[in-house]
C-alpha positions in Angstrom: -12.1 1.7 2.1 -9.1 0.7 4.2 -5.8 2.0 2.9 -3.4 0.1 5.4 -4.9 -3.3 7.2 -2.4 -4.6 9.8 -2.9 -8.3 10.0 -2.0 -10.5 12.9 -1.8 -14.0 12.0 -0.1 -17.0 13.7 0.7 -21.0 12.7 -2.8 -22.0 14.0 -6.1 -23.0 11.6 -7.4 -19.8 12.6 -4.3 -17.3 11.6 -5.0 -18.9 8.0 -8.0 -17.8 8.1 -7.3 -14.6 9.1 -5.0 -14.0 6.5 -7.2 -15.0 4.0 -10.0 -12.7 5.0 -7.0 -9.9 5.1 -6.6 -10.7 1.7 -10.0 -10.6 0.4 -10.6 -7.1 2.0 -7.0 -5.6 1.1 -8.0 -7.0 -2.6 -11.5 -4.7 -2.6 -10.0 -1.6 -1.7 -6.2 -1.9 -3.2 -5.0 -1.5 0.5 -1.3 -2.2 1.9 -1.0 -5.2 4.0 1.6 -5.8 7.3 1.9 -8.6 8.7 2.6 -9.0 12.4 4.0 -12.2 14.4 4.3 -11.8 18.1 6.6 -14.2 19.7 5.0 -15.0 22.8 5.6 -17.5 25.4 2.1 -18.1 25.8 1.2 -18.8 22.7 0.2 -22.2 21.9 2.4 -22.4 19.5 5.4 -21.4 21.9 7.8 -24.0 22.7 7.2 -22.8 26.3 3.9 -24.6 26.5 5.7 -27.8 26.1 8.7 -27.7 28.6 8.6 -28.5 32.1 8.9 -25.5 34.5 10.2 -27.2 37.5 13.6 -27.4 35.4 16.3 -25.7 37.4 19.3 -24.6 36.3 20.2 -27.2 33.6 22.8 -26.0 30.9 21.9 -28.6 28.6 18.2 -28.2 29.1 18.2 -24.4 28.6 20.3 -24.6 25.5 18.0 -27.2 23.8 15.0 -24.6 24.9 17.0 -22.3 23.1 17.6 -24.2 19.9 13.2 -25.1 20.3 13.1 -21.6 20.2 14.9 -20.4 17.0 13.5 -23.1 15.5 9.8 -21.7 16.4 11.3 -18.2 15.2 12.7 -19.1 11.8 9.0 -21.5 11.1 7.3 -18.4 11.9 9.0 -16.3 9.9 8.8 -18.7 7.2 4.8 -18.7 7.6 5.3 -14.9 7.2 7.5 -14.5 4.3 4.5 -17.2 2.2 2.1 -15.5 3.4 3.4 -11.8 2.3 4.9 -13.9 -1.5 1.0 -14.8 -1.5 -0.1 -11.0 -1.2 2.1 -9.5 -3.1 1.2 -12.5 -6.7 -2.5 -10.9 -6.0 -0.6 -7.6 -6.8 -0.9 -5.9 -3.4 1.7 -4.7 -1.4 2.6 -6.2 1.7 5.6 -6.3 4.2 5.9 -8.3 7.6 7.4 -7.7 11.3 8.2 -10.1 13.7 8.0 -8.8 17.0 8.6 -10.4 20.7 6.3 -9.4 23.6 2.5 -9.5 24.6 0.8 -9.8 21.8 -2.5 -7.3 22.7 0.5 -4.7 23.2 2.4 -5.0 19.9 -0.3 -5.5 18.2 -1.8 -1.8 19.4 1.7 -0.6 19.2 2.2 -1.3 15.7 -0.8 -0.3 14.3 -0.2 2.9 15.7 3.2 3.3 14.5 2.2 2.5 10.9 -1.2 4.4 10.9 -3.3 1.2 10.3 -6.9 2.0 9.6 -7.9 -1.6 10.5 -6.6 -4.5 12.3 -7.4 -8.0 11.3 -7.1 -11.1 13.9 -8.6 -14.0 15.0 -10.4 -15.2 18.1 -9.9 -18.7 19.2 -13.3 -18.8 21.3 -11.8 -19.9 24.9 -14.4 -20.5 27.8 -15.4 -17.1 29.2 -13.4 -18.7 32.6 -10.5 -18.8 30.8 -11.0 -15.4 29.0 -11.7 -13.8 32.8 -8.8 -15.5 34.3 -6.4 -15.5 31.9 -7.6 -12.2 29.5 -7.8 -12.3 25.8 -5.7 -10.9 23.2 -8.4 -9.7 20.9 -10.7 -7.9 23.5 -7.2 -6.3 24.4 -7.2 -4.9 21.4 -10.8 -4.5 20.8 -10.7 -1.9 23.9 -7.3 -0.4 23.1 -6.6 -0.2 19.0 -6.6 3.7 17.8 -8.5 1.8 14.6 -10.8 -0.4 13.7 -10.7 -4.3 14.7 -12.3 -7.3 12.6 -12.2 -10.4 14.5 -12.5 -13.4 12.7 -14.3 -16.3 14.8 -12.1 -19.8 15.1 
């Protein structure tokens, strides 16, 4: 089976879901679990999607962006550390990263650097427009991953 599944979840419906498929398959083959958060501004998460753009240079704006983000940081790295508390009472071994960037990139990149044999993640299902105009994370990795990808459907 799969000795080392890199998982990439977020705070959506669908990164549950993810994980819990993660879990199931880790749990049939004994395998070691990572975790992976990317911190992306386009995320939907992201407190980027909710501020204005047209802002300017506004000290007291940028430095309440700044507190939205740590807060959006430190919830996601609280998702993380339940999530890996939740592995590790089934008995498997799991660790997490948090990691800032594009997520299709890290995602590759750190499955590569820990010699994952499969990658777990989750496709939210946008309009084919949307995926043509705007790309999609999973077919990124789909096309680019040294390993093997299973894409849970949102």
């Amino acid at each position: 089976m799969y000795e080392k599944i890199l998982v990439a979840v977020d705070t959506s419906d669908i990164g549950d879901r993810v994980f819990e498929i993660a879990l199931e398959l880790a749990k049939i083959g004994k395998s070691n679990l990572m975790l992976v958060h990317v911190l992306s501004e386009e995320a939907d998460e992201s407190p980027v999607t909710f501020w204005p753009m047209n802002i300017g240079y506004n000290p007291e704006m940028i430095k309440e962006y700044h507190q939205l983000w740590q807060k959006f940081e430190q919830e996601c790295l609280n998702m993380l550390n339940s999530r890996v508390d939740a592995a590790r009472v089934t008995g498997l071994n799991a660790d997490f990263t948090q990691v800032r960037g594009n997520p299709g990139r890290e995602i590759c990149k750190l499955s590569q650097e820990w010699n994952a044999n499969l990658i777990v993640m989750g496709r939210r299902g946008h309009s084919m427009f949307s995926e043509m105009v705007l790309g999609s994370v999973s077919n990124y990795v789909i096309h680019r991953a040294h390993c093997s990808v299973h894409i849970v459907q949102d």
